[in-house]
NUVOTOR-361019 format. One record per residue (C-alpha): x negated, y, z negated; residue in one letter. Coordinates in steps of 0.2 Angstrom, whole numbers, plus 5000, padded with zeros to 4 digits. Example, Ala and Ser with C-alpha at 12.3 -4.5 7.8 and 13.67 -1.06 7.14 Angstrom:
2
493849784961A;493249954964S;
END
This chain:
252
500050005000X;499350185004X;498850314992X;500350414988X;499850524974X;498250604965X;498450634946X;496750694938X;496750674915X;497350844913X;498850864924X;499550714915X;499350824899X;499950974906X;501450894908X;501650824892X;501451004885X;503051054895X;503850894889X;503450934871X;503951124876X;505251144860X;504051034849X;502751154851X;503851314849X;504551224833X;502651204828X;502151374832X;503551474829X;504951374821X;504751484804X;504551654813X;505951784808X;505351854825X;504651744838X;503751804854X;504951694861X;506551594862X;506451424864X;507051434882X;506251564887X;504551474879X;505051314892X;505151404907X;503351474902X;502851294902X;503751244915X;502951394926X;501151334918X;501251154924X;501651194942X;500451344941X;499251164937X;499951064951X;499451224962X;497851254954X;498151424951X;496451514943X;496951574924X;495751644914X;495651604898X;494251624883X;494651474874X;494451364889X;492851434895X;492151424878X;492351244877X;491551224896X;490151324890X;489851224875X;489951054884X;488651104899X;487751174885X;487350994877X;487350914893X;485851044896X;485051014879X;485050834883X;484450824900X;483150964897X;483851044912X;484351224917X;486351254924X;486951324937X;488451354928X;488051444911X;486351544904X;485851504887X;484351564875X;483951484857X;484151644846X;482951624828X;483451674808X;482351804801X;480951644795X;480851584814X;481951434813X;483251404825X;484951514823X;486151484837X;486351444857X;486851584865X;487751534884X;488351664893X;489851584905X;491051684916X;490651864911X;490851814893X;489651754878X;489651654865X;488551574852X;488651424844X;487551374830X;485951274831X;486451114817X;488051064827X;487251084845X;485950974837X;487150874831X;488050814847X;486650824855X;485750694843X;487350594844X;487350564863X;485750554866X;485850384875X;487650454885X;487950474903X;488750654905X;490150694917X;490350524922X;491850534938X;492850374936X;494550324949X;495550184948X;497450154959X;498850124949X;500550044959X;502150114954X;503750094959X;503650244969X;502050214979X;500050204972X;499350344960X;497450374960X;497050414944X;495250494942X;494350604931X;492650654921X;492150584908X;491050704897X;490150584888X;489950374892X;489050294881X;488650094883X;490150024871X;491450194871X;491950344880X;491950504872X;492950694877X;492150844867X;493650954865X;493251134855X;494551224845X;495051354834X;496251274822X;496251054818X;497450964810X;497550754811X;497950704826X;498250844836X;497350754853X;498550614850X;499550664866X;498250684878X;498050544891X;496250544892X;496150394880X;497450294892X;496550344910X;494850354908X;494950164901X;496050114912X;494750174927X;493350094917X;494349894916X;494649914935X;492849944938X;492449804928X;491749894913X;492849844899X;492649984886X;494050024875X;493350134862X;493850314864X;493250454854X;493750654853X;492350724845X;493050884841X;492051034836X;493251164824X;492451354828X;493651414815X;492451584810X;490951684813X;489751564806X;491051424802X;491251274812X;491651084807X;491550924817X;493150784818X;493250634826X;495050544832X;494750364837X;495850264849X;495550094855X;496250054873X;497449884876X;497649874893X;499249754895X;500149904882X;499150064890X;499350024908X;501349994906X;501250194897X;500250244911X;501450174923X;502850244916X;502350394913X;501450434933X;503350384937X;504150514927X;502950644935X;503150574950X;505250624949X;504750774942X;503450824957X;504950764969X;506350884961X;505351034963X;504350984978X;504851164984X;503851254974X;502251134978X;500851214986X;499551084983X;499850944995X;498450864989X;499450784975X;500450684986X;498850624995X;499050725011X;
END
């Protein structure tokens, strides 16, 4: 059967941010006596954000580009390499030890201190950055290739590095990155089921904290989600086909 669709990781989780649109409101703003937002009007500007994903629409957005900066900064520090994407300088405390990274990405700089770049970087020392993966996936509606980066493979798990502001528990549990980029891995013969966020918490000027969530991959139960959910999407792509720039996603 011919490829049908292309979903990368992220669109899958951009659709389940508009799906858990009045979950996230609730989470955000449910105790608010005046919300930015109603909760319709808070779903349409999801709505408008997936298909704005589908289309791939630039945004600009800090929090995003500080994340990228910090990932190609530990790939850098890793691979003893320079970027072609960020600048960075090692920036020294007063007694000339180490202080912080300084990357400059997209007109903007950030600086991340020097004990957690050390950190991860000590931590995947033996990993394969940015590794791209694919696999097909049959549906009932024609063949999904699924495909993605993988930030870090290491020999028995994968790992995503994912920066934020604020953690609580769980708060990756519905991404799909810990369903597709096993999935790829079984059907290229590499049977890794360990997934890992390795999350770094930039919480203040000189406070920062590092989490883990761990999920282990079944593939008879994770390829049955995957399934179902690519069809869902699939409906959803279909009902709003109209407003669909990116043929790419159905594989044309």
């Amino acid at each position: 059967m011919p490829m049908q669709y292309n979903f990368y990781a992220t669109l899958l989780d951009a659709y389940q941010s508009y799906l858990d649109s009045d979950k996230i409101w609730e989470n955000y703003w449910g105790w608010s006596e005046n919300p930015p937002h109603t909760p319709e009007e808070f779903r349409q500007l999801q709505f408008q954000s997936l298909i704005d994903k589908i289309n791939r629409v630039p945004f600009d957005s800090e929090a995003a580009d500080r994340g990228t900066a910090f990932n190609e900064l530990i790939d850098c520090i890793n691979d003893s390499k320079d970027s072609d994407k960020i600048t960075y300088d090692l920036a020294y405390n007063l007694d000339n030890t180490p202080a912080a990274y300084i990357v400059g990405y997209n007109n903007r700089t950030f600086t991340f201190p020097y004990w957690i770049c050390l950190e991860l970087v000590g931590y995947f020392t033996d990993a394969v950055a940015q590794q791209y993966v694919e696999a097909k996936l049959p549906t009932k509606y024609g063949v999904v290739k699924l495909y993605g980066y993988i930030d870090e493979l290491m020999p028995d798990s994968v790992h995503d590095i994912k920066t934020t502001g604020s953690y609580s528990v769980g708060k990756f549990k519905g991404n799909w990155q810990h369903l597709v980029y096993p999935y790829c891995l079984h059907r290229d013969g590499c049977n890794i089921s360990r997934f890992e966020y390795n999350i770094v918490e930039f919480s203040g000027k000189n406070s920062c904290n590092i989490y883990t969530e761990l999920y282990n991959y079944d593939d008879e139960r994770d390829t049955t989600r995957l399934k179902e959910f690519c069809e869902d999407l699939i409906c959803f792509l279909n009902d709003h086909k109209e407003l669909i720039t990116n043929q790419k996603i159905f594989n044309k």
